[in-house]
C-alpha positions as a Python dict, from the first residue, in 0.01 Angstrom:
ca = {
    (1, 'X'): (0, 0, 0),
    (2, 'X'): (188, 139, 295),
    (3, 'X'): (336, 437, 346),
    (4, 'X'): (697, 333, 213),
    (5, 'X'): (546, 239, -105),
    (6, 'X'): (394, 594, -156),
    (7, 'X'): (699, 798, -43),
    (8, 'X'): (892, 606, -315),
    (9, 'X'): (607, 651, -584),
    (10, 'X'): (627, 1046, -505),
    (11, 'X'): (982, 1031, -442),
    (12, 'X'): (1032, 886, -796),
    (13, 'X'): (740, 1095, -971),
    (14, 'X'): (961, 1387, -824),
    (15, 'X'): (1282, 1276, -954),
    (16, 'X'): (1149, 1169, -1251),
    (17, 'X'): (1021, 1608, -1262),
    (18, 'X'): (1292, 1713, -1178),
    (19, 'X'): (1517, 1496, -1431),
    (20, 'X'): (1284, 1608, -1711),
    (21, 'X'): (1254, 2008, -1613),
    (22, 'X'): (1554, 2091, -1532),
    (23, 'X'): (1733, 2068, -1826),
    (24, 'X'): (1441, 2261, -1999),
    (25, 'X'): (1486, 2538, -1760),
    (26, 'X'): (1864, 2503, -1788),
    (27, 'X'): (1755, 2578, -2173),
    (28, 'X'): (1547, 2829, -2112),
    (29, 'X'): (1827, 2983, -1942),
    (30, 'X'): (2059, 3017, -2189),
    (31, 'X'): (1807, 3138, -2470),
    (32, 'X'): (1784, 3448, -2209),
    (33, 'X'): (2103, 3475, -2212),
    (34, 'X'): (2146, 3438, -2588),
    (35, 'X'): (1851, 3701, -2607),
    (36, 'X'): (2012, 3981, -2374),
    (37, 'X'): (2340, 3943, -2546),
    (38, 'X'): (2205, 3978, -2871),
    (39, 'X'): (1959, 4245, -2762),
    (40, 'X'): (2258, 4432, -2660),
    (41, 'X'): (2405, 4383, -2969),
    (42, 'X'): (2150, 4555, -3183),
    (43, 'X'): (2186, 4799, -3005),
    (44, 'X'): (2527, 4872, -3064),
    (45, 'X'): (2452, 4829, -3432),
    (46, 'X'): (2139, 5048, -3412),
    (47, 'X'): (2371, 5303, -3250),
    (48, 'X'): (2635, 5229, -3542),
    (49, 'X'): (2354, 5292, -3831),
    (50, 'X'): (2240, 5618, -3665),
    (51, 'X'): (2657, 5713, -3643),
    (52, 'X'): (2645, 5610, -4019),
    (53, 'X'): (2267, 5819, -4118),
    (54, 'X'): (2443, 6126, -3955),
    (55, 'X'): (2815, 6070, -4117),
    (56, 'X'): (2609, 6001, -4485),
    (57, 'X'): (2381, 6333, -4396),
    (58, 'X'): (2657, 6548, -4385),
    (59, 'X'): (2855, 6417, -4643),
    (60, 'X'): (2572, 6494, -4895),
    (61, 'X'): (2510, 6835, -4722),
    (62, 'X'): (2889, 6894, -4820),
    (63, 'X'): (2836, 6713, -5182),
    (64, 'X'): (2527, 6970, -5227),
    (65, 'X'): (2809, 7269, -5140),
    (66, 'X'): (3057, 7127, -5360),
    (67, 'X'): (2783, 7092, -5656),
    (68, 'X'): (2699, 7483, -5599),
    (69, 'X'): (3019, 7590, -5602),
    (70, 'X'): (3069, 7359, -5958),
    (71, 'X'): (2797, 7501, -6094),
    (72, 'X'): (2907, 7860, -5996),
    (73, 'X'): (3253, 7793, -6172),
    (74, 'X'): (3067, 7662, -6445),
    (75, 'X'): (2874, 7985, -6472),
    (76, 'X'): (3194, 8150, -6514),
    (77, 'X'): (3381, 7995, -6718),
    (78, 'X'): (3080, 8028, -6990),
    (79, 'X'): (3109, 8423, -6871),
    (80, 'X'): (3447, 8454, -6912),
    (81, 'X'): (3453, 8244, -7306),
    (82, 'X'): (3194, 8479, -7427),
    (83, 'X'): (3368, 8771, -7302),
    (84, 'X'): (3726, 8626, -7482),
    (85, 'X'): (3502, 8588, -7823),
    (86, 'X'): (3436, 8951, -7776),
    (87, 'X'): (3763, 9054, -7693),
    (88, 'X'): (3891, 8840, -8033),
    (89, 'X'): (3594, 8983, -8228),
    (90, 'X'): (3739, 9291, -8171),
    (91, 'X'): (4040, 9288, -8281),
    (92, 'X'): (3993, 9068, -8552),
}
C-alpha cells in the first residue's frame, strides 16, 4: 500500500470519529446544560419550600395564640354564667 492509501484510510477512520462523536458530545452538551438549569431550579424551589416552612411556622405559632386566647374567653364566659345563676338564685 503506499502512503496515499494510508493517509486516506486514517483520514476516513478520522472522519468517520469525528462524524460519530461529535454529535454525542454535542448531546452531552446539552444534558449539562439541561442539568445546570434545572439544578438551578431546585434551588429556587428549595428556597420557595423553606419561604413556605417559615410562613406555615408562624402561622401556627399565631393559631396556638389565637387557641389560648379562645380558651381564655371560654374560661370566662363559664365564670361569668355561673356567677349570673347566682345572681338569679338570689333574687328568685
Amino acid at each position: 500500500m503506499t502512503l496515499a492509501t494510508w493517509a486516506g484510510a486514517i483520514m476516513t477512520i478520522i472522519g468517520l470519529i469525528a462524524y460519530l462523536i461529535h454529535p454525542i458530545t454535542t448531546s452531552f452538551s446539552k444534558i449539562t446544560e439541561n442539568l445546570t438549569k434545572m439544578s438551578h431550579s431546585l434551588d429556587l424551589l428549595n428556597k420557595d419550600l423553606e419561604s413556605s416552612k417559615a410562613d406555615r411556622t408562624a402561622l401556627h405559632e399565631e393559631l396556638k395564640l389565637h387557641d389560648e386566647r379562645l380558651d381564655r374567653h371560654g374560661e370566662r364566659l363559664i365564670a361569668h354564667d355561673e356567677q349570673l345563676k347566682t345572681l338569679f338564685k338570689e333574687r328568685g
